[in-house]
C-alpha positions in Angstrom: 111.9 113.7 105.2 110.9 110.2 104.0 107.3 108.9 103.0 105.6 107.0 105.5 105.0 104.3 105.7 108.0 102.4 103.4 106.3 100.1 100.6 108.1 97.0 100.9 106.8 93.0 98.9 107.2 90.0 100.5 109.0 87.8 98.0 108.6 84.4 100.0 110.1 82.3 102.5 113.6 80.7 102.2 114.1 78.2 105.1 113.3 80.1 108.6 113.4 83.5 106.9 111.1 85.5 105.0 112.5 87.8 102.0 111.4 91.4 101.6 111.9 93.4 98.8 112.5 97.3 99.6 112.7 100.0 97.5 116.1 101.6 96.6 117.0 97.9 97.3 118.7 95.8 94.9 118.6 92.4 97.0 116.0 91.1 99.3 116.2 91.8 102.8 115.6 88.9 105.0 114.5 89.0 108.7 113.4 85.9 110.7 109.7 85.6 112.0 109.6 87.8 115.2 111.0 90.8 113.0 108.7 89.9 110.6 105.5 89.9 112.6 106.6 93.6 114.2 106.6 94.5 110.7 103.0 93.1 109.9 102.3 95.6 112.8 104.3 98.2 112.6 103.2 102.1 110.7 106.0 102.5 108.9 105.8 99.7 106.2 103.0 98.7 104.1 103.0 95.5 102.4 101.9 95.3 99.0 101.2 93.2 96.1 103.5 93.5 92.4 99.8 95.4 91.1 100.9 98.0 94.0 97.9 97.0 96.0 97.7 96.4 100.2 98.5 92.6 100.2 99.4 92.1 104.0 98.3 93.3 107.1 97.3 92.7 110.6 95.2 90.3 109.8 97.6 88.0 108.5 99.6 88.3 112.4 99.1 84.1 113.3 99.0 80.6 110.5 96.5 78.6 111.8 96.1 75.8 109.6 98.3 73.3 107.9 97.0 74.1 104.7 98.1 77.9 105.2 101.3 76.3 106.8 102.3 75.0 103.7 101.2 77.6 101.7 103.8 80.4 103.2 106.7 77.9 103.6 107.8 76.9 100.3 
């Protein structure tokens, strides 16, 4: 049986889809916002940083601002 959850990176955004890096992977995955957000959510993945630290989470579920607006969609 697997490990749960699956450590995946978000590498960024590339027009209306955001790029995930999985392991066992050799390109990124990409999967458009509503897939993305069940993700944020979901047990079975853990987002982490390139130190291998929790980077994402629920908290992260809604951009509010314009500043974080254009902060996730470069």
């Amino acid at each position: 049986m697997k490990k749960l959850p699956v450590e995946v990176r978000l590498i960024g955004r590339k027009n209306k889809y955001y790029q995930i890096e999985f392991p066992n992977v050799a390109v990124p995955v990409e999967v458009n916002e509503e897939l993305y957000k069940k993700m944020l959510e979901s047990p079975v993945f853990k987002f982490i940083a390139s130190n291998g630290r929790a980077s994402i989470g629920k908290r992260h579920k809604t951009i509010k601002s314009r500043k974080q607006k254009r902060l996730y969609s470069s």
